[in-house]
N, C-alpha and C positions, 0 to 999 in steps of 0.2 A: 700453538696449534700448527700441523701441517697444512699444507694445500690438502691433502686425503680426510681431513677432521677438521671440524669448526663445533667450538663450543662456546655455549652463554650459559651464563649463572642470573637467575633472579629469587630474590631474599623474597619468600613468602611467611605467611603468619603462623603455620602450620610447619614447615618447615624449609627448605633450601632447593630450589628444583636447579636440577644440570641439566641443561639440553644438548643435542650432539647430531649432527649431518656429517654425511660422506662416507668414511670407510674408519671402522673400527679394526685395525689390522696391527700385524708387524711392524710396520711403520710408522703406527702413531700411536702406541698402546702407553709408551713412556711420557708422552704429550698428556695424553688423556689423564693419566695417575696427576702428571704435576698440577693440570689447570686445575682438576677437584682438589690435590692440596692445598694450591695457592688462595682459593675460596673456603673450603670450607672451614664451619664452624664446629664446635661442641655443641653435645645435648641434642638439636632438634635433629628432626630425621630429614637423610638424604633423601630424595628423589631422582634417576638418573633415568630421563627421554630420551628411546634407542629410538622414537617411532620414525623418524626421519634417517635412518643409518640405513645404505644401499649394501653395506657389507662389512659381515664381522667373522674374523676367522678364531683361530683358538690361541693367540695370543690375544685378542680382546677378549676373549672369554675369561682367560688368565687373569687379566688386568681388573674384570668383576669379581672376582672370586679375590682377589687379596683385599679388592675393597671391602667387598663384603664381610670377613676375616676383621678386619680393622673396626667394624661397626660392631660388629658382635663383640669383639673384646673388650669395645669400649662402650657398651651396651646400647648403641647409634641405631633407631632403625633404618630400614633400608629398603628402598623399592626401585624394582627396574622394571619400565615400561617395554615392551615393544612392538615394531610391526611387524607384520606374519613371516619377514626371512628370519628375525633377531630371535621369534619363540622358533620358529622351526629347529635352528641352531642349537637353542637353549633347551630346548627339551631332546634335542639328541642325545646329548650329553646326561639330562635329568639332573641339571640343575635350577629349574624350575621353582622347587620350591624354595632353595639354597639362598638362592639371589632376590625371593617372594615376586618373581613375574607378575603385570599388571598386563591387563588386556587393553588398556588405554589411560589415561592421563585423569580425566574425571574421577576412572573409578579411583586410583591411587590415592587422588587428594582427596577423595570422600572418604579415606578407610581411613588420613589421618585426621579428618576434620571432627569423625564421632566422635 
């Protein structure tokens, strides 16, 4: 991770939550790709907490969208949380339902715990 990104993975029972502070940008989009490689698993579904990210530009957005691509191919689901700059962002674009946006971290784990 860069000084602009800090990321933690913890193994839950429902599936794999990534968390993530600082700046989702140009500069640590490549960071970002590796540490979710270097953790994740098969089969359960991602989780990936923007709620903490002070800024994401359109190479982090980039960097969700191949993830996402990757989950779908490999029929992984996928949910990205975030706080109100990371939907702001994301529904510019309208990829909102692409990436399955979570308006917080509860509801997300509650959609995979039914």
């Amino acid at each position: 991770m860069t000084v602009s990104l800090r990321g933690g993975f913890e193994q839950q029972a429902h599936c794999q939550l990534f968390r993530f502070t600082g700046q989702l940008d140009a500069y640590s989009d490549k960071q970002f790709g590796d540490f979710i490689a270097s953790h994740r698993g098969s089969g359960q579904p991602l989780v990936i907490d923007l709620s903490a990210i002070d800024f994401i530009d359109s190479s982090g957005l980039g960097a969700l969208v191949q993830l996402a691509k990757q989950c779908n191919k490999g029929k992984q689901k996928f949910l990205v949380v975030g706080n109100a700059r990371v939907v702001q962002t994301v529904k510019l674009v309208r990829l909102e339902e692409f990436l399955h946006l979570q308006p917080n971290l509860e509801t997300a784990l509650g959609s995979l715990a039914a």
